[in-house]
C-alpha positions, 0 to 999 in steps of 0.5 A: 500500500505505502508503494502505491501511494508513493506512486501516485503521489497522494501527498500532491493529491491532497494537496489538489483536494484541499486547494479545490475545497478551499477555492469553493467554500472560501472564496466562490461560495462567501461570493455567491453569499454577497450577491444574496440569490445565487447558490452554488450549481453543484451539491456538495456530494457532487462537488466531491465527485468532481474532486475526486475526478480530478485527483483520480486524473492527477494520480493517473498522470503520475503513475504514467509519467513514472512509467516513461521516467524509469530510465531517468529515475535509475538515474537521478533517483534510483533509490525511491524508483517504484516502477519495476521494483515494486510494481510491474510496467504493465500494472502500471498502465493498467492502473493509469487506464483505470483512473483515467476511466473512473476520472471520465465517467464521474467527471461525465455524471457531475457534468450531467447533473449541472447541466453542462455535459460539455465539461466532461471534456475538461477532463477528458482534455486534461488526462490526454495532455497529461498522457502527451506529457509523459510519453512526448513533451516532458522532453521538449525545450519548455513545453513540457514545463508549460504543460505542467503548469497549466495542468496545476492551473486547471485545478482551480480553474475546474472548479470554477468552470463547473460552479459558474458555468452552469449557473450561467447557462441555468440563470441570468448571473448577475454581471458583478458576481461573474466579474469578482469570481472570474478576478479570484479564479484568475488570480489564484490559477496564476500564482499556481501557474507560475509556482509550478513552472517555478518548481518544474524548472528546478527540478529540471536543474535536479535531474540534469544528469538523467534527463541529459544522458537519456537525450531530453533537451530540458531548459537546463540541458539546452542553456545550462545551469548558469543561465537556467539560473537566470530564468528562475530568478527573473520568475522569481523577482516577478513573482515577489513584485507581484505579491507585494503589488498584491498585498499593498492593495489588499492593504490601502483599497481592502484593509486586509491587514491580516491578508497583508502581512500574511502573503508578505511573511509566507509568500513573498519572504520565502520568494526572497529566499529562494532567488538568494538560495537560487544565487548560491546553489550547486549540489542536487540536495541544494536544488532538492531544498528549493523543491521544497520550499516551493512546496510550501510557497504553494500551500500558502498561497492556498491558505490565504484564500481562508483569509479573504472574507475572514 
């Protein structure tokens, strides 16, 4: 059991859960409670399908891309291969078909019971890039960076989708109510954009090794690491000019103190960090840290949505 779970990552899964259901109950919901008419279009039991869609989608995207990942696993990581070790290749496909058709069919039934079963297309289009990922672009110059990121948006965005969408198309919505619910969904698919491309370019600069000898033409194969380097801070200072523009308005327009100096001390102080760790890092284990402290960057900037309507 500790290997499939290894596997399929469970600790980003739950990561996937806890972002959507903050996203819902934090901000969507307390939204459609100010505009005193609207209610949510998805039941709560129906929105827990849709989570457990999409992290059955998310589960299917890592056990494929360890699949495709075996070579370069004995490379960078031969210790915590899983694949081949404790689970079969075959078994692996046949686990990552399994996810990705359970994923469809509940992720067909909520969009029936919305009333927009066009967005089981969402998920459909979302495990089949995952699966491009893993076979083809996870070694292009880039794009499989790109793809990444835009999959850990869609997270949020998903959410949305499902909740406006089907209110759109089932009452007249008030144009305010869409305009601040689409401002917080872009704002928050954004900062998961960029945190995750962030982290993607530095696990690049990790497995460099592998992904070199196997013939990938990463980021950090094609430029180097000095200049591999360059990118990440550039991202990095954006992202902190970013969060302070944010957090001054949240502060002079809002009075969001509280919100204020939390994105300052948990978002942008570690962003801070990280372009100085960025400077001095040489070994794997130094890029390894960095990972992590993305990581936690992520999970905070999830749990500022608690903060917004406190």
């Amino acid at each position: 059991m500790l290997h499939i779970l290894k596997l399929i990552r469970v600790q980003n899964l739950l990561i996937i859960a806890l972002t959507q259901c903050l996203f819902r109950y934090a901000i969507l919901i307390p939204v459609m409670k100010k505009s005193e008419v609207l209610t949510p279009a998805l039941s709560n039991f129906n929105f827990a399908l849709l989570v457990i869609s999409t992290m059955l989608i998310a589960a299917a995207g890592y056990a494929i891309n360890d699949y495709f990942d075996l070579r370069t696993d004995r490379i960078n990581k031969n210790k915590r291969v899983v694949v081949g070790k404790y689970f079969s290749r075959r078994r692996v496909m046949i686990l990552h078909s399994v996810l990705n058709v359970l994923a469809v069919i509940i992720g067909g039934y909520v969009s029936y019971r919305v009333g927009s079963i066009k967005l089981v297309a969402v998920n459909i289009i979302m495990a089949t890039l995952l699966w491009l990922y893993s076979v083809k672009y996870k070694a292009y110059f880039l794009v499989g960076n790109l793809l990444v990121s835009f999959a850990t948006a869609m997270t949020i965005t998903l959410v949305w989708l499902f909740d406006t969408t089907a209110l759109i198309s089932s009452i007249n919505i008030t144009p305010t109510y869409l305009s601040l619910a689409s401002k917080f969904m872009w704002l928050y698919a954004g900062f998961a954009f960029v945190i995750s491309l962030i982290r993607e370019l530095i696990k690049d600069i990790e497995d460099i090794e592998g992904d070199r000898k196997v013939g990938c033409t990463t980021i950090p194969v094609v430029l180097g690491i000095k200049k591999t380097k360059y990118v990440l801070i550039g991202l990095l200072v954006a992202s902190i000019l970013a969060i302070a523009y944010i957090s001054y308005i949240a502060y002079i327009s809002f009075h969001l103190k509280l919100i204020f100096w939390y994105l300052i001390i948990t978002v942008a102080l570690p962003f801070l960090y990280l372009v100085y760790f960025t400077v001095i890092a040489k070994k794997k284990n130094d890029f390894s840290h960095m990972s992590k402290i993305t990581k936690f960057i992520m999970v905070a900037g999830v749990f500022s949505m608690i903060l917004i309507f406190f």
